[in-house]
C-alpha positions in Angstrom: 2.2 -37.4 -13.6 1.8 -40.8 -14.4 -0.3 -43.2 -12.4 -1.1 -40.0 -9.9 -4.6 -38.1 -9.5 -3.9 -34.4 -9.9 -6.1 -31.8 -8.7 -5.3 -28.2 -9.2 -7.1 -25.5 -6.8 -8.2 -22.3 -8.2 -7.7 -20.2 -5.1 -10.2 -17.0 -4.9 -9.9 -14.8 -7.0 -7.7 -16.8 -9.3 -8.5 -19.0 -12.3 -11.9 -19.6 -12.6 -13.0 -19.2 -8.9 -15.6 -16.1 -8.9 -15.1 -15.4 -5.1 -13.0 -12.2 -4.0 -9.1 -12.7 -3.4 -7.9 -13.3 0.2 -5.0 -10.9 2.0 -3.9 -13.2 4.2 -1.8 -16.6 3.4 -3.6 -18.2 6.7 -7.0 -17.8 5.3 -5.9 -19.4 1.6 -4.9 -22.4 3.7 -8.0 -22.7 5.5 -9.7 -22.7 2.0 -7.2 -25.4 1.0 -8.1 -27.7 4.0 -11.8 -27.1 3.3 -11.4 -28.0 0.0 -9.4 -31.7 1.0 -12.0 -32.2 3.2 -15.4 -31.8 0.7 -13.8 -33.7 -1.6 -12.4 -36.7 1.0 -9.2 -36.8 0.2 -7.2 -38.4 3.2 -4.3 -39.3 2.0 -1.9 -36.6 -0.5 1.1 -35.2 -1.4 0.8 -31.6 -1.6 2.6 -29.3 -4.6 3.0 -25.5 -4.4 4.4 -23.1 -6.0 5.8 -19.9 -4.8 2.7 -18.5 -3.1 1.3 -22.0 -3.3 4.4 -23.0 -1.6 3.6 -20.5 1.2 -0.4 -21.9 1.4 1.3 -25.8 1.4 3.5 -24.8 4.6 0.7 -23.1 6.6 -1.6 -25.9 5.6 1.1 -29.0 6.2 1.0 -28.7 10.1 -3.2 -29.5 10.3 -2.3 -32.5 7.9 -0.2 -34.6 9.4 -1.7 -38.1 9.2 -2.9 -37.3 5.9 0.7 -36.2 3.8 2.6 -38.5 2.1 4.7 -35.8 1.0 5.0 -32.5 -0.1 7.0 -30.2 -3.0 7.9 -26.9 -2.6 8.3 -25.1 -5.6 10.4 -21.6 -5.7 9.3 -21.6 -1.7 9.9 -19.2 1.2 9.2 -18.9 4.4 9.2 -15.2 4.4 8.9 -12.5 1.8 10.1 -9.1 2.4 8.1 -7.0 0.7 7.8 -3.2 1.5 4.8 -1.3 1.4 5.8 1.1 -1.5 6.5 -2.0 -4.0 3.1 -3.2 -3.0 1.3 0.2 -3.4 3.4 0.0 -7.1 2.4 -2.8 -8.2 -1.1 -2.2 -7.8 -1.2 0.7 -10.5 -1.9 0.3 -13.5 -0.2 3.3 -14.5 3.2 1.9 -13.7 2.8 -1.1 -15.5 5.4 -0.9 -18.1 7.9 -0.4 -15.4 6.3 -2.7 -13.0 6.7 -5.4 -16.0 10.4 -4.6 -16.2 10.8 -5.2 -12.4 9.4 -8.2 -13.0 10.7 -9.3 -15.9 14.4 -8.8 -13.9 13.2 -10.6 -10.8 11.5 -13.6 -12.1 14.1 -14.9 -15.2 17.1 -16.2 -15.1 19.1 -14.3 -17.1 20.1 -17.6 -19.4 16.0 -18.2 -20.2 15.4 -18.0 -24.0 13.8 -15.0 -24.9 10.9 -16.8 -26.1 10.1 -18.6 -23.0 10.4 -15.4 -20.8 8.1 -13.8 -23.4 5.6 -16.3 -22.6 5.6 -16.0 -18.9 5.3 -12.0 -19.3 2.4 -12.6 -21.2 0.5 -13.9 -18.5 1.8 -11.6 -15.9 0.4 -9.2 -18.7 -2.9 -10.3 -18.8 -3.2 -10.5 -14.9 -5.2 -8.4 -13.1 -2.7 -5.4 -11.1 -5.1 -5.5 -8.3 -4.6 -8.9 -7.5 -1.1 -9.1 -8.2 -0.5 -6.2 -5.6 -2.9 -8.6 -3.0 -1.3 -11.6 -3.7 2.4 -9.7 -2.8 0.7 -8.3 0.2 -0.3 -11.5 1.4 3.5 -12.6 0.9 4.6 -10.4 2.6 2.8 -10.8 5.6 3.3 -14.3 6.1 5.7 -15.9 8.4 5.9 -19.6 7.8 5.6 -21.3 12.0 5.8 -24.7 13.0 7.6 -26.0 10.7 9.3 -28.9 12.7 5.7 -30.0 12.9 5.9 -31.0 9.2 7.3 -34.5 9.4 6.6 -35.6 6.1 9.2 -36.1 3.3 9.5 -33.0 1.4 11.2 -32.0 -1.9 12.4 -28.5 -1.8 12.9 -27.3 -5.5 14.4 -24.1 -6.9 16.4 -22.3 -9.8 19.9 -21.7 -9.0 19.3 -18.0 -10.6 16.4 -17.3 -8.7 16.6 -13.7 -7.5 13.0 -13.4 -5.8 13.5 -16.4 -3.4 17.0 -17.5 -3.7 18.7 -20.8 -3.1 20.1 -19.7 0.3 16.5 -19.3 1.3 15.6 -22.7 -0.1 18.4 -24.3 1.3 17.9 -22.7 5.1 14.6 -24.0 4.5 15.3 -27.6 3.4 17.5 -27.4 6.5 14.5 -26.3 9.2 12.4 -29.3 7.5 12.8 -32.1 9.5 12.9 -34.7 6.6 13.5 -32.7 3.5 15.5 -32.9 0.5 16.7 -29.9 -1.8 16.9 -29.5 -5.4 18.5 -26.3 -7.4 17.8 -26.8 -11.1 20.4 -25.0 -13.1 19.8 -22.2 -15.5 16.4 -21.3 -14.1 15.0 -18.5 -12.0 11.8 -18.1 -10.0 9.8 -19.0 -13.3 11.3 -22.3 -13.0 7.9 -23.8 -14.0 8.6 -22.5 -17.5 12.0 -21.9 -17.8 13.6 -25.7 -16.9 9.8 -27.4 -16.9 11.6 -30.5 -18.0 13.9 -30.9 -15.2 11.3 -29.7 -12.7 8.9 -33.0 -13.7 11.8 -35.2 -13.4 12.8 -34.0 -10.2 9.0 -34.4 -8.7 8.6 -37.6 -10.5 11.7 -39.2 -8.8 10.6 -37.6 -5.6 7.1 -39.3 -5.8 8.2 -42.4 -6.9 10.5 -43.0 -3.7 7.9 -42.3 -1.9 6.4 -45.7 0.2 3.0 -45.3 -1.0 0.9 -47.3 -3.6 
């Protein structure tokens, strides 16, 4: 973005981070908040996506004086998930019809085929027993407080999202006490990819009304 600083957090176990994932959505966000704090910043707009979005809403509460905003990306605010799709996805063995699944669940069914082949590449190349502990930690996570979060917030998801749908984004925007919602056609829970356009248009805008310097 233009004119911003960007800093993007390799949670544990993620990216380049070498320290062991973490099961719990709570504990992410205290590794957030650590992180703001080392590095002094004290005055943000926080961006997540999906899971990220999860981390930002847990996090948001404990950051009050220091959020100029916030965008949630493909958010929720709970993620039911039972035990036997986690337990699933965490074999290897099923992976061609774990890839399927999720192939189904995370396109829209209008994506060009070579932009969903590039997202399934990563999801490819990810390791199974992280994806099965990043759905657990989904799935236990029950987002709290949220009239707490004051800030202006930009809600953002794909109208064909079949993993955390519009109605979901929408009862969330409405729960946010100052919060703004945005369904971007023609893209699913891989919005990031699919409509990546129309998603950094939408945050720009957002940021840009924003009455900071």
């Amino acid at each position: 973005m233009p004119g911003w600083r960007v800093l993007a957090l390799d949670l544990p176990g993620h990216g380049r981070s070498q320290d062991l994932p973490y099961r719990k959505i709570e504990d992410y966000a205290g590794k957030l908040l650590r992180f703001l704090d080392a590095a002094d910043i004290y005055h943000m707009v926080l961006v997540g996506y999906s899971m990220g979005a999860a981390i930002s809403l847990q996090a948001a509460p404990k950051l009050q004086d220091r959020l100029a905003g916030m965008v949630l990306i493909s958010p929720f605010a709970r993620l039911p998930v039972d035990q036997d799709t986690i337990e699933y996805l965490g074999h290897p063995s099923q992976a061609e019809p774990t890839l399927r699944w999720l192939r189904q669940k995370l396109f829209s069914p209008k994506t060009p085929d070579p932009v969903v082949r590039l997202g399934m590449r990563g999801l490819e190349q990810a390791r199974w027993r992280l994806l099965a502990n990043d759905w657990l930690a989904c799935s236990r996570f029950q987002a709290r407080r949220l009239e707490k979060i004051t800030c202006p917030t930009l809600v953002v998801v794909g109208a064909d999202d079949r993993l955390t749908p519009p109605s979901a984004a929408r009862e969330l925007a409405g729960v946010l006490p100052d919060a703004s919602l945005k369904v971007i056609k023609q893209a699913g829970h891989m919005l990031v990819l699919e409509q990546s356009a129309a998603l950094s248009a939408a945050v720009e805008k957002f940021l840009n009304s924003l009455p900071i310097n």
